[in-house]
ZATI-550793 format. One record per residue (C-alpha): chain; residue in three letters; residue number from 1; x, y, z. Coordinates in pm, 1 decimal. Layout:
residues N
+-------+------+-----+----------+----------+----------+
! kette ! rest !  nr !     east !    north !       up !
+-------+------+-----+----------+----------+----------+
!     A !  Ala ! NUM !        X !        Y !        Z !
...
+-------+------+-----+----------+----------+----------+
***
This chain:
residues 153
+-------+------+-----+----------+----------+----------+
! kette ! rest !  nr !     east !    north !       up !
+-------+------+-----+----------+----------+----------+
!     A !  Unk !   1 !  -6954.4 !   3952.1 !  -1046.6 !
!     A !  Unk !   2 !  -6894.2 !   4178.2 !   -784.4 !
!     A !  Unk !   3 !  -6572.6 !   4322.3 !   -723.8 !
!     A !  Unk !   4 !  -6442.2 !   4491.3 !   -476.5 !
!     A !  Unk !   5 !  -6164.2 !   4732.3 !   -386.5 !
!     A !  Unk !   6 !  -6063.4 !   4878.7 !    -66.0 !
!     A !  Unk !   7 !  -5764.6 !   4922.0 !    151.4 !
!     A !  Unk !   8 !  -5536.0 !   4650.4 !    229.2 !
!     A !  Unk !   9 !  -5587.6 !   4490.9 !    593.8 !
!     A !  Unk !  10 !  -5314.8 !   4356.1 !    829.4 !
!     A !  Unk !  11 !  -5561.6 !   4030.8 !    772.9 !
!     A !  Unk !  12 !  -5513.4 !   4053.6 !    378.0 !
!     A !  Unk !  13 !  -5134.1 !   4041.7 !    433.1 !
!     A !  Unk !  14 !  -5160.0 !   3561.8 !    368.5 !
!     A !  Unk !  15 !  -5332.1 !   3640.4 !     67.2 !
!     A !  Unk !  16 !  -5162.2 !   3922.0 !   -114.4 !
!     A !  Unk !  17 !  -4815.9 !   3661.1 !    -29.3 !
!     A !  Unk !  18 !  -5042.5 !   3368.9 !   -223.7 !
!     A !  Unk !  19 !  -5009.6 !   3665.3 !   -510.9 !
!     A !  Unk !  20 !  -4697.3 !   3764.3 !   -475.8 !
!     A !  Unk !  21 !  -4563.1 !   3388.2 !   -502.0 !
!     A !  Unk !  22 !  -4789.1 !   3334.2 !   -834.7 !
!     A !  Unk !  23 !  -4655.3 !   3630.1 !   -966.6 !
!     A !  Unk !  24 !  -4285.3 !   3496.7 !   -882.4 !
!     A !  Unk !  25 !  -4365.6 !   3202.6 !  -1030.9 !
!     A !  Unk !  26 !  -4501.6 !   3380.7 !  -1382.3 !
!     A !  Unk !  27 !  -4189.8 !   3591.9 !  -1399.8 !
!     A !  Unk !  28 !  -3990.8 !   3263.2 !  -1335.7 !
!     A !  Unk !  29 !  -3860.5 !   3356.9 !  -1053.0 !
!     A !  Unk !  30 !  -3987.9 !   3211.4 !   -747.4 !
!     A !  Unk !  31 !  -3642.8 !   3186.3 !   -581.0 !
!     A !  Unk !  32 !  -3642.8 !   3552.8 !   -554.9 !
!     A !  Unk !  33 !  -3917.3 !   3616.8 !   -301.2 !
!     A !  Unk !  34 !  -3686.8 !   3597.7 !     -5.0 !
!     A !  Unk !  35 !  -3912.4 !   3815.4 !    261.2 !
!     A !  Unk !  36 !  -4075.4 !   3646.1 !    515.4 !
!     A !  Unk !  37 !  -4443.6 !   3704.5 !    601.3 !
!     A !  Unk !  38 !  -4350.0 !   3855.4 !    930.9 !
!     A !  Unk !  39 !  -4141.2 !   4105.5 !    760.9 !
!     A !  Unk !  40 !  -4405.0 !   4195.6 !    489.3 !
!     A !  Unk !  41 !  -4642.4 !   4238.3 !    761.4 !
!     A !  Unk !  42 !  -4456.1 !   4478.1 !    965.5 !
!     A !  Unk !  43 !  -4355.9 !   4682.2 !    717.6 !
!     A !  Unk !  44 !  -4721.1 !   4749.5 !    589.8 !
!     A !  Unk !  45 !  -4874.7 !   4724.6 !    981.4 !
!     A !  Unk !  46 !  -4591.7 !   4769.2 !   1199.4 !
!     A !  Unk !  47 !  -4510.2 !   5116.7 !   1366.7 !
!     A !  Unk !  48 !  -4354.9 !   5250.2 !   1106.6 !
!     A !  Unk !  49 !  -4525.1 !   5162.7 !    815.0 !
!     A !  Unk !  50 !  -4336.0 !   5141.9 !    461.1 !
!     A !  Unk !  51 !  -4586.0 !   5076.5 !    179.2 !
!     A !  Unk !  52 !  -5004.5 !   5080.5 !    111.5 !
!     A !  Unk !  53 !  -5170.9 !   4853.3 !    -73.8 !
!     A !  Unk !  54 !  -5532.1 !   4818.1 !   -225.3 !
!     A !  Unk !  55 !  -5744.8 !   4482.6 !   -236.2 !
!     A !  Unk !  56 !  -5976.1 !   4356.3 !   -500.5 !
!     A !  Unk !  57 !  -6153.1 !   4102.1 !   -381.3 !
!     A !  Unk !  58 !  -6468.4 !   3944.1 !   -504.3 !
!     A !  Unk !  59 !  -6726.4 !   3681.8 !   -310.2 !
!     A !  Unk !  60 !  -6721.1 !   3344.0 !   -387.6 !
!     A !  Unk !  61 !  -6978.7 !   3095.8 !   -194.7 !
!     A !  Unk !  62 !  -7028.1 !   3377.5 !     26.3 !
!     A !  Unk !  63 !  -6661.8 !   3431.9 !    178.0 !
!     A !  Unk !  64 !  -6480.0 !   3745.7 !     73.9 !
!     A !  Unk !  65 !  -6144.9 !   3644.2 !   -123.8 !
!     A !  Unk !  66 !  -5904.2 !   3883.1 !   -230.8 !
!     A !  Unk !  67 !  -5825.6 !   3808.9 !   -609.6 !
!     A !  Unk !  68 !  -5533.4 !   4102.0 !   -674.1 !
!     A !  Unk !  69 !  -5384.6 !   4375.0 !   -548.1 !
!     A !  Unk !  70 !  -5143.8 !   4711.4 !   -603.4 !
!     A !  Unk !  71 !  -4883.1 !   4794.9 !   -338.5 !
!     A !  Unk !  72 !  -4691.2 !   5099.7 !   -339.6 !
!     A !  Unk !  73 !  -4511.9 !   5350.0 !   -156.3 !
!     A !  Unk !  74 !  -4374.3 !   5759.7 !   -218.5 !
!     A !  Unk !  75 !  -4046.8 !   5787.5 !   -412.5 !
!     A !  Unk !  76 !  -3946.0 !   6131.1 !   -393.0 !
!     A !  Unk !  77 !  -3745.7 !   6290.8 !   -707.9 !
!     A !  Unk !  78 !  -3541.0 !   6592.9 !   -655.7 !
!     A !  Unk !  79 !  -3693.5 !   6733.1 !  -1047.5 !
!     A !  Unk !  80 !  -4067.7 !   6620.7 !  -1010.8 !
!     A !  Unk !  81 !  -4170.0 !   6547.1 !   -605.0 !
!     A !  Unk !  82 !  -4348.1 !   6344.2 !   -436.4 !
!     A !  Unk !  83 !  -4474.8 !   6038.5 !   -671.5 !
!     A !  Unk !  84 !  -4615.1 !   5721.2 !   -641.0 !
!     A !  Unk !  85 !  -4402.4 !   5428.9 !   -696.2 !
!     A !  Unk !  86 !  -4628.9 !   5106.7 !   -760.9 !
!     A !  Unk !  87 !  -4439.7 !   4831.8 !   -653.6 !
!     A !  Unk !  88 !  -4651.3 !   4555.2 !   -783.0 !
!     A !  Unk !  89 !  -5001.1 !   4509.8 !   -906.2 !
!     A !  Unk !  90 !  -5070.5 !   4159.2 !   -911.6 !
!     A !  Unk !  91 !  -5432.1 !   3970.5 !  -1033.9 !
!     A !  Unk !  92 !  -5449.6 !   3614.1 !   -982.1 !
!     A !  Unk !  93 !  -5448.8 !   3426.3 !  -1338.1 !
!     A !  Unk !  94 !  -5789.6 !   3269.5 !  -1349.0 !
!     A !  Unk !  95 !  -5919.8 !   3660.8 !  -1258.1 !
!     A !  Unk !  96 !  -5714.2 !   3829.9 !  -1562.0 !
!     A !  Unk !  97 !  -5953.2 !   3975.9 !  -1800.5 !
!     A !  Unk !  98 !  -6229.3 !   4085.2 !  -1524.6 !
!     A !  Unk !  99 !  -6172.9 !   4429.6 !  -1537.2 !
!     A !  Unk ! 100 !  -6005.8 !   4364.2 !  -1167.0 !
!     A !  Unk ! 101 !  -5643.2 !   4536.0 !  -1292.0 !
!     A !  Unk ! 102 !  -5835.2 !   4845.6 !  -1446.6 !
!     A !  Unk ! 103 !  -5988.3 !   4874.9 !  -1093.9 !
!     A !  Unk ! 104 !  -5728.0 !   4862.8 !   -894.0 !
!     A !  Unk ! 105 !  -5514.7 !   5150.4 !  -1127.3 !
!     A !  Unk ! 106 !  -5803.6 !   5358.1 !  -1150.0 !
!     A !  Unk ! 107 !  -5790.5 !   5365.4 !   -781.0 !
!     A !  Unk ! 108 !  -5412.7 !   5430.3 !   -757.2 !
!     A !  Unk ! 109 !  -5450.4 !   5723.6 !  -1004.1 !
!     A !  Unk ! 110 !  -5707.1 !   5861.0 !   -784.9 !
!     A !  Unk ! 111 !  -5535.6 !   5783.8 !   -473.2 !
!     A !  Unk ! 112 !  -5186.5 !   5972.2 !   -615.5 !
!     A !  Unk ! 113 !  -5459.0 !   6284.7 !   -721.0 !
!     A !  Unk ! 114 !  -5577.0 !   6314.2 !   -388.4 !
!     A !  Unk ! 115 !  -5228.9 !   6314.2 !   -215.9 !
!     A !  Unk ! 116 !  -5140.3 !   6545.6 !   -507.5 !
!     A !  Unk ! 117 !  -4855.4 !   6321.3 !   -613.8 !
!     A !  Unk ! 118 !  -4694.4 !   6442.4 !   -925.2 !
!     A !  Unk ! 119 !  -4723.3 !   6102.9 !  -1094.3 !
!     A !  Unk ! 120 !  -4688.5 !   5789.0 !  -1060.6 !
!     A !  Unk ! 121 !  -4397.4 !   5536.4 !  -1135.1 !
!     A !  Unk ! 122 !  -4318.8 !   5168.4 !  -1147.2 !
!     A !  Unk ! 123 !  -4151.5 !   4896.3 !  -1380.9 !
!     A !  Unk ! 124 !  -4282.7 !   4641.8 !  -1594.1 !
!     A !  Unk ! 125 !  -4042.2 !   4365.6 !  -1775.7 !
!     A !  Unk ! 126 !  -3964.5 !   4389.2 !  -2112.3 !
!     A !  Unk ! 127 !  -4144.5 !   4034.3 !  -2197.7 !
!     A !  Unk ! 128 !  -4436.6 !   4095.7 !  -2015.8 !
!     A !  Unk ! 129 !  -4698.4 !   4242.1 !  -2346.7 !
!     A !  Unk ! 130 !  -5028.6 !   4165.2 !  -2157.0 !
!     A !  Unk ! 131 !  -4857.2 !   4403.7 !  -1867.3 !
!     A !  Unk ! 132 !  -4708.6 !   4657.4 !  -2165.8 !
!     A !  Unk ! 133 !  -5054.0 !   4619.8 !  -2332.1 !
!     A !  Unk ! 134 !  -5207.0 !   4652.8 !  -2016.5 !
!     A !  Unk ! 135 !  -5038.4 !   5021.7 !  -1910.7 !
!     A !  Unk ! 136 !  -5054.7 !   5134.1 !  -2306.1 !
!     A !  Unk ! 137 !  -5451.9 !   5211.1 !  -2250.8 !
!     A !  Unk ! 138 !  -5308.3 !   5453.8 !  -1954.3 !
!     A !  Unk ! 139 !  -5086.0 !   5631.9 !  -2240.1 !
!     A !  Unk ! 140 !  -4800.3 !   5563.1 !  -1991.9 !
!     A !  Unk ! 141 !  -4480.6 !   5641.5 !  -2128.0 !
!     A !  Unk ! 142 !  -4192.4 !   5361.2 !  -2150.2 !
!     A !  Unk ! 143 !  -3835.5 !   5443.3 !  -2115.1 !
!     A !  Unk ! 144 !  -3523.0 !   5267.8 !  -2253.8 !
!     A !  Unk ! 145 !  -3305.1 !   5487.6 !  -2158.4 !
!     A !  Unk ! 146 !  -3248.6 !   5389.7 !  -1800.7 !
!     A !  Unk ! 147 !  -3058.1 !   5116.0 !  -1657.3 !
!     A !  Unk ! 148 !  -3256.7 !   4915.6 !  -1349.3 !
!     A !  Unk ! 149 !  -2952.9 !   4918.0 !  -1086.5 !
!     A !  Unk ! 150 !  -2998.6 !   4727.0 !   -751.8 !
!     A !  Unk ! 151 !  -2736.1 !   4635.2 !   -463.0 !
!     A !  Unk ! 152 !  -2762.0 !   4347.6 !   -223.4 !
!     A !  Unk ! 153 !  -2682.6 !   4390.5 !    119.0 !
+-------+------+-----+----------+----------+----------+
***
Protein backbone atom coordinates (compact mmCIF):
# COMPACT_ATOMS: atom_id res chain seq x y z
CA UNK A 1 0.00 0.00 0.00
CA UNK A 2 1.09 3.28 -0.62
CA UNK A 3 0.93 5.87 1.84
CA UNK A 4 1.27 9.12 1.75
CA UNK A 5 2.07 12.14 3.88
CA UNK A 6 2.15 15.72 3.10
CA UNK A 7 0.79 18.98 4.28
CA UNK A 8 -2.71 19.47 5.14
CA UNK A 9 -4.84 21.36 2.32
CA UNK A 10 -7.71 23.86 2.86
CA UNK A 11 -9.47 20.87 0.63
CA UNK A 12 -8.44 18.14 3.34
CA UNK A 13 -10.18 20.28 6.01
CA UNK A 14 -14.15 17.58 5.29
CA UNK A 15 -12.01 14.80 5.82
CA UNK A 16 -9.73 15.40 8.74
CA UNK A 17 -13.61 16.54 10.51
CA UNK A 18 -14.80 12.72 9.30
CA UNK A 19 -11.58 11.93 11.78
CA UNK A 20 -12.03 14.08 14.23
CA UNK A 21 -15.81 12.88 14.75
CA UNK A 22 -14.54 9.02 14.79
CA UNK A 23 -12.12 9.91 17.16
CA UNK A 24 -14.97 11.70 19.36
CA UNK A 25 -16.87 8.91 19.04
CA UNK A 26 -13.86 6.33 20.33
CA UNK A 27 -13.18 8.55 23.30
CA UNK A 28 -17.03 8.55 23.89
CA UNK A 29 -17.44 11.75 23.46
CA UNK A 30 -19.01 12.89 20.40
CA UNK A 31 -21.02 15.67 22.13
CA UNK A 32 -17.85 17.46 22.66
CA UNK A 33 -16.85 18.42 19.13
CA UNK A 34 -18.69 21.70 19.20
CA UNK A 35 -16.56 23.65 16.27
CA UNK A 36 -18.07 24.12 13.19
CA UNK A 37 -16.32 23.33 9.88
CA UNK A 38 -16.20 26.96 8.99
CA UNK A 39 -14.38 27.70 12.10
CA UNK A 40 -11.85 24.77 11.75
CA UNK A 41 -11.23 25.95 8.37
CA UNK A 42 -10.37 29.43 9.11
CA UNK A 43 -8.33 28.86 11.72
CA UNK A 44 -5.97 26.47 9.69
CA UNK A 45 -6.59 28.67 6.15
CA UNK A 46 -7.87 31.87 7.22
CA UNK A 47 -5.55 35.04 7.54
CA UNK A 48 -4.32 34.33 10.53
CA UNK A 49 -3.68 30.90 10.71
CA UNK A 50 -3.70 28.96 14.22
CA UNK A 51 -2.57 25.34 13.75
CA UNK A 52 -0.71 22.89 10.84
CA UNK A 53 -1.58 19.70 10.17
CA UNK A 54 -0.08 16.70 8.12
CA UNK A 55 -2.17 14.18 5.87
CA UNK A 56 -1.69 10.51 5.34
CA UNK A 57 -3.54 9.51 2.77
CA UNK A 58 -3.38 6.41 0.69
CA UNK A 59 -5.17 5.58 -2.97
CA UNK A 60 -7.98 3.55 -3.11
CA UNK A 61 -9.64 2.77 -6.73
CA UNK A 62 -7.53 5.47 -7.88
CA UNK A 63 -8.88 8.58 -5.76
CA UNK A 64 -6.57 9.97 -3.13
CA UNK A 65 -8.28 9.56 0.49
CA UNK A 66 -6.84 10.89 3.46
CA UNK A 67 -6.84 8.00 6.15
CA UNK A 68 -5.24 10.13 9.38
CA UNK A 69 -3.74 12.97 10.34
CA UNK A 70 -1.58 15.12 13.19
CA UNK A 71 -2.55 18.74 13.88
CA UNK A 72 -0.62 20.94 15.97
CA UNK A 73 0.41 24.27 16.80
CA UNK A 74 3.65 26.20 19.01
CA UNK A 75 3.10 26.34 22.78
CA UNK A 76 5.68 28.44 24.11
CA UNK A 77 7.11 27.63 27.82
CA UNK A 78 8.83 30.29 29.70
CA UNK A 79 11.67 27.16 31.03
CA UNK A 80 12.06 25.22 27.64
CA UNK A 81 10.78 27.56 24.34
CA UNK A 82 9.26 27.16 21.57
CA UNK A 83 7.66 23.43 21.36
CA UNK A 84 5.34 21.65 19.48
CA UNK A 85 2.06 20.94 20.95
CA UNK A 86 0.28 18.00 18.93
CA UNK A 87 -3.17 18.52 19.29
CA UNK A 88 -4.44 15.34 17.85
CA UNK A 89 -3.15 12.57 15.71
CA UNK A 90 -5.95 10.69 14.54
CA UNK A 91 -5.88 7.25 12.03
CA UNK A 92 -9.09 6.03 10.93
CA UNK A 93 -9.83 2.47 12.65
CA UNK A 94 -9.84 0.12 9.72
CA UNK A 95 -6.11 1.91 8.89
CA UNK A 96 -4.65 1.25 12.60
CA UNK A 97 -1.81 -1.07 12.36
CA UNK A 98 -0.46 0.25 8.77
CA UNK A 99 2.39 1.90 9.93
CA UNK A 100 0.20 5.26 8.99
CA UNK A 101 0.61 6.72 12.91
CA UNK A 102 4.49 5.97 12.86
CA UNK A 103 4.45 8.11 9.65
CA UNK A 104 2.80 10.81 10.53
CA UNK A 105 5.10 11.24 14.11
CA UNK A 106 8.13 10.62 12.34
CA UNK A 107 7.20 13.57 10.31
CA UNK A 108 6.22 15.79 13.29
CA UNK A 109 9.59 14.97 14.97
CA UNK A 110 11.25 16.07 11.92
CA UNK A 111 9.09 18.94 11.33
CA UNK A 112 9.74 20.27 15.27
CA UNK A 113 13.85 19.54 14.30
CA UNK A 114 13.72 21.69 11.49
CA UNK A 115 11.90 24.64 13.25
CA UNK A 116 14.34 23.80 16.08
CA UNK A 117 11.51 23.33 18.54
CA UNK A 118 12.74 22.20 21.84
CA UNK A 119 10.30 19.29 21.97
CA UNK A 120 7.30 18.36 21.46
CA UNK A 121 4.12 18.04 23.73
CA UNK A 122 0.59 16.72 23.74
CA UNK A 123 -1.87 14.52 25.92
CA UNK A 124 -3.05 11.16 25.64
CA UNK A 125 -5.98 9.68 28.09
CA UNK A 126 -5.21 7.54 30.70
CA UNK A 127 -7.41 4.51 29.11
CA UNK A 128 -6.19 4.82 25.85
CA UNK A 129 -3.01 1.68 25.97
CA UNK A 130 -2.87 1.28 22.11
CA UNK A 131 -2.19 5.35 22.23
CA UNK A 132 0.23 4.83 25.61
CA UNK A 133 1.69 1.78 23.77
CA UNK A 134 1.77 3.65 20.79
CA UNK A 135 4.09 6.84 22.19
CA UNK A 136 6.16 4.20 24.57
CA UNK A 137 8.27 3.11 21.24
CA UNK A 138 9.08 7.12 21.11
CA UNK A 139 10.51 6.71 24.86
CA UNK A 140 8.14 9.66 25.56
CA UNK A 141 7.92 10.43 29.03
CA UNK A 142 4.36 10.39 30.92
CA UNK A 143 3.59 12.67 33.70
CA UNK A 144 1.16 12.29 36.66
CA UNK A 145 2.00 14.99 38.24
CA UNK A 146 -0.01 17.60 36.43
CA UNK A 147 -3.54 18.41 36.60
CA UNK A 148 -5.31 19.00 32.86
CA UNK A 149 -7.17 22.45 33.75
CA UNK A 150 -9.53 24.00 31.09
CA UNK A 151 -12.12 27.06 31.33
CA UNK A 152 -15.16 27.54 29.20
CA UNK A 153 -15.98 30.75 27.92
Amino acid sequence: MQITIRKAQKKDCSAMFTLINELAEYEKAPQEVTVSMDHFIESGFGEKPVWEAIVAETEENGQLQVKGFALWYIRYSTWKGCRMYLEDIIVTKNMRGHGLGSLLMDSLIRIAKEKKFSGIVWQVLNWNEPAIHFYEKYHATFDDEWINCSLAI
